[in-house]
C-alpha positions as CSV (number, residue, x, y, z in Angstrom):
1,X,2.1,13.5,-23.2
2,X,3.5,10.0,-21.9
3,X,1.4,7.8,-19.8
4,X,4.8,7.8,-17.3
5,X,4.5,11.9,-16.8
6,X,0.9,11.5,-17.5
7,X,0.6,9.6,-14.2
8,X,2.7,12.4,-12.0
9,X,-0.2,14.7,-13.0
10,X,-3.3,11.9,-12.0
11,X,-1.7,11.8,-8.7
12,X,-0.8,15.3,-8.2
13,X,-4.1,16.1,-8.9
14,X,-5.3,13.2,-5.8
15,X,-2.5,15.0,-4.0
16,X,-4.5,17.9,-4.4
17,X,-7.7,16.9,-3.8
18,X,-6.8,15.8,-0.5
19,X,-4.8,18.4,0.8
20,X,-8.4,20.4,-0.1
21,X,-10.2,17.3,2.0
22,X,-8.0,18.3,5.1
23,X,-8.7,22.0,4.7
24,X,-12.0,21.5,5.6
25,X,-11.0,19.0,8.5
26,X,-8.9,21.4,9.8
27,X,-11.6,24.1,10.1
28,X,-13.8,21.5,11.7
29,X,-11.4,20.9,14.1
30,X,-11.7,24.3,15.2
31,X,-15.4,24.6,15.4
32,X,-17.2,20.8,16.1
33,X,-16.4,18.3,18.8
34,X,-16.8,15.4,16.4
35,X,-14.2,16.5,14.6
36,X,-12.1,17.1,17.4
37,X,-12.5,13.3,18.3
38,X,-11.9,11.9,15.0
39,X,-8.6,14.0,14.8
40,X,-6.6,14.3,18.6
41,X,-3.9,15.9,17.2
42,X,-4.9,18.3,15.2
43,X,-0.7,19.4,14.6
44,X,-0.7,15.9,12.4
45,X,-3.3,17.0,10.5
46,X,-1.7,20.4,9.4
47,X,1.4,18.9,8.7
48,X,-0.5,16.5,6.2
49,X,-2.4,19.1,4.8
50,X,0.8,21.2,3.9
51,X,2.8,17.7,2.8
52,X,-0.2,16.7,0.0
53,X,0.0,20.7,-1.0
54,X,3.8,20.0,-1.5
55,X,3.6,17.3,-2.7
56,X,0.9,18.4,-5.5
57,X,3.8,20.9,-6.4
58,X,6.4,19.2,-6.6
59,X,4.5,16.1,-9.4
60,X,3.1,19.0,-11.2
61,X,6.7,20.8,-11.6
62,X,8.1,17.6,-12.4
63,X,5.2,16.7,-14.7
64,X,5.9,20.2,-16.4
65,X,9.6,20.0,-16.7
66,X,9.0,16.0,-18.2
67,X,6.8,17.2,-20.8
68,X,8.8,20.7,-21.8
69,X,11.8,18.8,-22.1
70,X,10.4,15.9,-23.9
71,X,11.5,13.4,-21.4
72,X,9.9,10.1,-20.4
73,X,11.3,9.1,-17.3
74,X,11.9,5.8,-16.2
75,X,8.4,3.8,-15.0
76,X,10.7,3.1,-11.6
77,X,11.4,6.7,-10.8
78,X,7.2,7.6,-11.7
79,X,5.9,5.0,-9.5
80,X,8.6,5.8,-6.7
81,X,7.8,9.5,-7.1
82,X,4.0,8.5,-6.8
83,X,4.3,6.0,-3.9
84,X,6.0,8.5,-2.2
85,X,4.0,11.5,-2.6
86,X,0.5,9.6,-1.0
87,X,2.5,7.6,1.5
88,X,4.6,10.8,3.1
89,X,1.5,12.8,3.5
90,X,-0.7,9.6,4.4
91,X,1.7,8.8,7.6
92,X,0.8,12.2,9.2
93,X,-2.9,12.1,8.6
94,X,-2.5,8.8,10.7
95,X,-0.6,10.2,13.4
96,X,-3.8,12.5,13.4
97,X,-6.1,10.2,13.7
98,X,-4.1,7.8,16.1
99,X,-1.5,9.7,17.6
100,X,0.2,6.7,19.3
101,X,0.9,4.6,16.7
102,X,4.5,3.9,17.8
103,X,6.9,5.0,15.1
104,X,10.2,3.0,15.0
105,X,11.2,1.5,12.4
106,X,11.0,-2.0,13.5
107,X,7.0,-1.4,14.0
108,X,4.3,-1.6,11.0
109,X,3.6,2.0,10.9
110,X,7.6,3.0,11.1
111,X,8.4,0.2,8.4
112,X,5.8,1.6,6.1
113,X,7.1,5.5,6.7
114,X,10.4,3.9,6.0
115,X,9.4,2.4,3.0
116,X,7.7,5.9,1.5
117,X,10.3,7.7,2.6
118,X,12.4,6.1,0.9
119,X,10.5,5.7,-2.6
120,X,10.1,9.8,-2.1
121,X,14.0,9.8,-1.8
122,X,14.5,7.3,-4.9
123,X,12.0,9.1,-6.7
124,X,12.1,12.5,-6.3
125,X,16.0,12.5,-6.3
126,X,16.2,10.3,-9.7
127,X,14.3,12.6,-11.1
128,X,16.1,15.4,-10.4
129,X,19.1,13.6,-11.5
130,X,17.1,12.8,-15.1
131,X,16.7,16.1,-15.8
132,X,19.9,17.1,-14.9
133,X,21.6,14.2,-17.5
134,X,19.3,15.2,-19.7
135,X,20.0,19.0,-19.8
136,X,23.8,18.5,-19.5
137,X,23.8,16.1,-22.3
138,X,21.9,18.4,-24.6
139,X,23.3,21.9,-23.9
140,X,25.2,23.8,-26.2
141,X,27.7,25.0,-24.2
């Protein structure tokens, strides 16, 4: 294993971790007042539940298909793919727990989602286009 792939699987399994976190946020949303208050919209909340469970697939996949191929992607397309995978999620679990944090891009908040968005584009789509180099270049057609 590379330290570079070896990372994707570290954070997937954060990814993870959290998405499991917000399960049991979202059932407490349901059932204690408390946890009503800490989360006012509780729509944010699934929607970074299901982004850290997506996100845990897609690193794992990615770690899978690095290692199987015997790749070791570029440090800039890991750290992209990582910074990307936390932030994406971590903007809805904001909007959860503030829902009007105001979201253009001019703003903090928006400049931030700006930013992961576009390390999960950069990374995510690099990689793709690694493996896809990589296959191409080593096929036997």
């Amino acid at each position: 294993m590379h330290a570079g792939t070896g990372v994707l699987a570290v954070v997937g399994s954060i990814c993870m971790t959290l998405a499991l976190v917000l399960a049991w946020c979202l059932a407490g949303v349901r059932s204690s007042r408390f946890m009503k208050r800490c989360f006012p919209n509780p729509q944010y909340l699934l929607k970074a539940h299901l982004d850290f469970l997506m996100m845990t697939g897609l690193l794992f996949v990615f770690f899978l298909v690095f290692e199987h191929l015997r790749l070791t992607p570029p440090m800039a397309i890991v750290v992209a793919m990582s910074v990307g995978s936390m932030g994406n999620p971590s903007g809805f679990l904001a909007l959860a727990l503030k829902p009007d944090l105001p979201q253009k891009p001019a703003t903090p908040f928006g400049a931030l989602m700006v930013l992961s968005f576009t390390a999960t584009t950069v990374g995510y789509g690099g990689a793709a286009w690694y493996v896809a180099h990589a296959v191409i270049h080593t096929a036997r057609w």
